[in-house]
KEKEDO-215249 format. One record per residue: residue number from 1; x negated, y negated, z negated of N, C-alpha, C in turn. Coordinates in steps of 0.02 Angstrom, whole numbers, plus 50000, padded with zeros to 5 digits. Example, Ala and Ser with C-alpha at 12.3 -4.5 7.8 and 13.67 -1.06 7.14 Angstrom:
residues 2
1;49340;50284;49610;49385;50225;49610;49340;50165;49610 .
2;49358;50112;49646;49316;50053;49643;49355;49998;49606 .
//
This chain:
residues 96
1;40186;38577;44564;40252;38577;44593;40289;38515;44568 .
2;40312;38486;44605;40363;38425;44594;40417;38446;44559 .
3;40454;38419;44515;40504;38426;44470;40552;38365;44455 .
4;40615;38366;44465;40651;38299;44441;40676;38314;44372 .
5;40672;38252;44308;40673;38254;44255;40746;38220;44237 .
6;40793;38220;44202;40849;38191;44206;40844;38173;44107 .
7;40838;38119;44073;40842;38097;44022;40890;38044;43995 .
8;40932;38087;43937;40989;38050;43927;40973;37998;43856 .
9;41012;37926;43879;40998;37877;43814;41058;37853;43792 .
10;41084;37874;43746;41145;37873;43719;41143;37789;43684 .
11;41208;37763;43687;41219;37695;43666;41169;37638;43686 .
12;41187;37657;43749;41154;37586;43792;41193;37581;43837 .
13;41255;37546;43828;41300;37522;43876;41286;37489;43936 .
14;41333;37495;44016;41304;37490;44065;41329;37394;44067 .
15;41374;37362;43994;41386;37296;44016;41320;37271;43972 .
16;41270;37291;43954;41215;37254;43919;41163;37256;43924 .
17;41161;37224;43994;41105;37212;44048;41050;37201;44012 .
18;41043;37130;43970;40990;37104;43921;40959;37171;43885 .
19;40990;37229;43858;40968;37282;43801;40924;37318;43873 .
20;40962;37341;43921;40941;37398;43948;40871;37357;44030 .
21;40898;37302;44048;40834;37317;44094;40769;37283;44071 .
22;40758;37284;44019;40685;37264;43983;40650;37326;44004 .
23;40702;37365;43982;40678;37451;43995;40651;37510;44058 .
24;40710;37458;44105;40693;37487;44146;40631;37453;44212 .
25;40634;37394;44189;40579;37345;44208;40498;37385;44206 .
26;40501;37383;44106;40439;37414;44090;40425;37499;44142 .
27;40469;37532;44155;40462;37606;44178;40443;37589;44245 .
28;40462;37543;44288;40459;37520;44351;40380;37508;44347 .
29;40365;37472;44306;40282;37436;44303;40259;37479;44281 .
30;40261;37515;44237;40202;37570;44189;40187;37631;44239 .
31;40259;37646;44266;40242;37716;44282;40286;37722;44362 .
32;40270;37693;44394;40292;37683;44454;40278;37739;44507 .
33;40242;37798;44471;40219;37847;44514;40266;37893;44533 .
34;40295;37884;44450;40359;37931;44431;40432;37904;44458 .
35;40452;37889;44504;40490;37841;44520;40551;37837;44483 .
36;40570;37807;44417;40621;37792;44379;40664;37756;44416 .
37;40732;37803;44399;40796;37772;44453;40839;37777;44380 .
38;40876;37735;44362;40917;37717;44300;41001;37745;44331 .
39;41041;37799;44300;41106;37787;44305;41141;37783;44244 .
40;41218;37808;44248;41250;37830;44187;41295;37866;44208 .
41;41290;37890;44146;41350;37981;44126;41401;37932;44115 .
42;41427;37880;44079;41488;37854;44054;41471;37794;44045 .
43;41506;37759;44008;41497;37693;44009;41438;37655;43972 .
44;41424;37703;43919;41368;37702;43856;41322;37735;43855 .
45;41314;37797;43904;41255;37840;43911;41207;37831;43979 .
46;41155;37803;43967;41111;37796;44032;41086;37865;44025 .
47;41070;37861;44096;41021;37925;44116;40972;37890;44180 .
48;40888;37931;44128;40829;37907;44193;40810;37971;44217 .
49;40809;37958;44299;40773;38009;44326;40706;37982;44321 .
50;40675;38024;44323;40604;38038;44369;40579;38100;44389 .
51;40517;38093;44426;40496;38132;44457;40419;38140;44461 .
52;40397;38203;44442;40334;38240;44420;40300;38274;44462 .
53;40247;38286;44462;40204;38338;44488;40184;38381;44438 .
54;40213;38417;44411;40181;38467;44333;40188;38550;44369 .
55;40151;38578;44317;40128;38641;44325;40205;38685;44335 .
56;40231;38658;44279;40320;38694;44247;40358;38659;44222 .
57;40414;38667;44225;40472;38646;44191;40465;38611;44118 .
58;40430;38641;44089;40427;38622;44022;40375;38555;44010 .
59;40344;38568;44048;40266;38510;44059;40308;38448;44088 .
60;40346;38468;44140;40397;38391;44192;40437;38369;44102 .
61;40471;38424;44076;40512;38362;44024;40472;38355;43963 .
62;40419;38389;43957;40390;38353;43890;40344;38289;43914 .
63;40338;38267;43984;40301;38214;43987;40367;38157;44032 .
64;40398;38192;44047;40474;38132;44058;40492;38110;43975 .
65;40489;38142;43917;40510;38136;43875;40454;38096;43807 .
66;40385;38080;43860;40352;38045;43814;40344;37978;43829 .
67;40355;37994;43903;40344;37929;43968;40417;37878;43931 .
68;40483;37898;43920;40539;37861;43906;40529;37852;43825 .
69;40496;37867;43777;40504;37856;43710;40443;37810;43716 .
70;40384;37825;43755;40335;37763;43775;40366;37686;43778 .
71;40424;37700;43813;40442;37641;43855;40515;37584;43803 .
72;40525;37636;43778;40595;37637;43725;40535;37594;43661 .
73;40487;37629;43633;40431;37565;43580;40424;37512;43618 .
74;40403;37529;43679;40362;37447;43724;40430;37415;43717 .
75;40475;37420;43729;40546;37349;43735;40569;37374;43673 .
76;40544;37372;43605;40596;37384;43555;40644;37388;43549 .
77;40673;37469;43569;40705;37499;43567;40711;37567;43511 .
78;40685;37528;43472;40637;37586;43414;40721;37638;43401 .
79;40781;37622;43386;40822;37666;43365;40852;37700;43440 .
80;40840;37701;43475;40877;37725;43523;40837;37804;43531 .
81;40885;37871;43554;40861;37941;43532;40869;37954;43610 .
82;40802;37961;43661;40817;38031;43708;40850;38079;43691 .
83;40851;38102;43769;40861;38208;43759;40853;38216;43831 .
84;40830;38287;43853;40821;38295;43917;40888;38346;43929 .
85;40918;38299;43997;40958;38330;44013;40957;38406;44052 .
86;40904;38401;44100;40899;38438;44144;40825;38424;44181 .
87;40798;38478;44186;40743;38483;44228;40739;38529;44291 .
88;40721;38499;44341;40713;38532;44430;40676;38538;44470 .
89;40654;38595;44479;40590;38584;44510;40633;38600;44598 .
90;40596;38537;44633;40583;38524;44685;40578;38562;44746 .
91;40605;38583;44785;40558;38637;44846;40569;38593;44924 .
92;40538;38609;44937;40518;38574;45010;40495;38514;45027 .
93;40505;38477;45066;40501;38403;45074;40534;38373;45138 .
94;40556;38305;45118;40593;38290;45173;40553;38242;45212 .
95;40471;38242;45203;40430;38213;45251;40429;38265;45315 .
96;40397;38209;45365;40410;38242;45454;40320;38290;45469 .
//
């Protein structure tokens, strides 16, 4: 079942382009399956979606949540702390 993963990264401001799209670069290239869409809660808190095919709920954010701490080492980002905001699983599709 498809699931959308919502992961919050506290103190990565949306004016410090240089810090944050190394990051989101790497998620684009690594894991492009998962389609990482970057927003923010506030001015300092990013949030990445993606999106899973997992068994459950718990499987979509423990692998949204290894996929972004993956990606957070690759652009040394070593102090920066996930958390999963919210996990959703999916129903239907909006293919024809």
């Amino acid at each position: 079942m498809e699931h959308r993963i919502w992961i919050s990264i506290p103190n990565m401001p949306f004016d410090r382009e240089a810090q944050w799209l190394p990051l989101i670069e790497h998620l684009e290239q690594e894991h492009a399956g998962l389609g990482p869409v970057a927003s923010w809660d506030d001015e300092t808190t990013m949030v990445i979606v993606l999106a899973s095919e997992t068994a459950d709920g718990a499987a979509a954010a423990e692998l949204g949540m290894s996929v972004v701490r993956e990606a957070l080492r690759a652009v040394a980002l070593f102090e920066r702390v996930p958390s999963v905001l919210r996990v959703q699983p999916v129903f239907g599709s909006l293919a024809a």
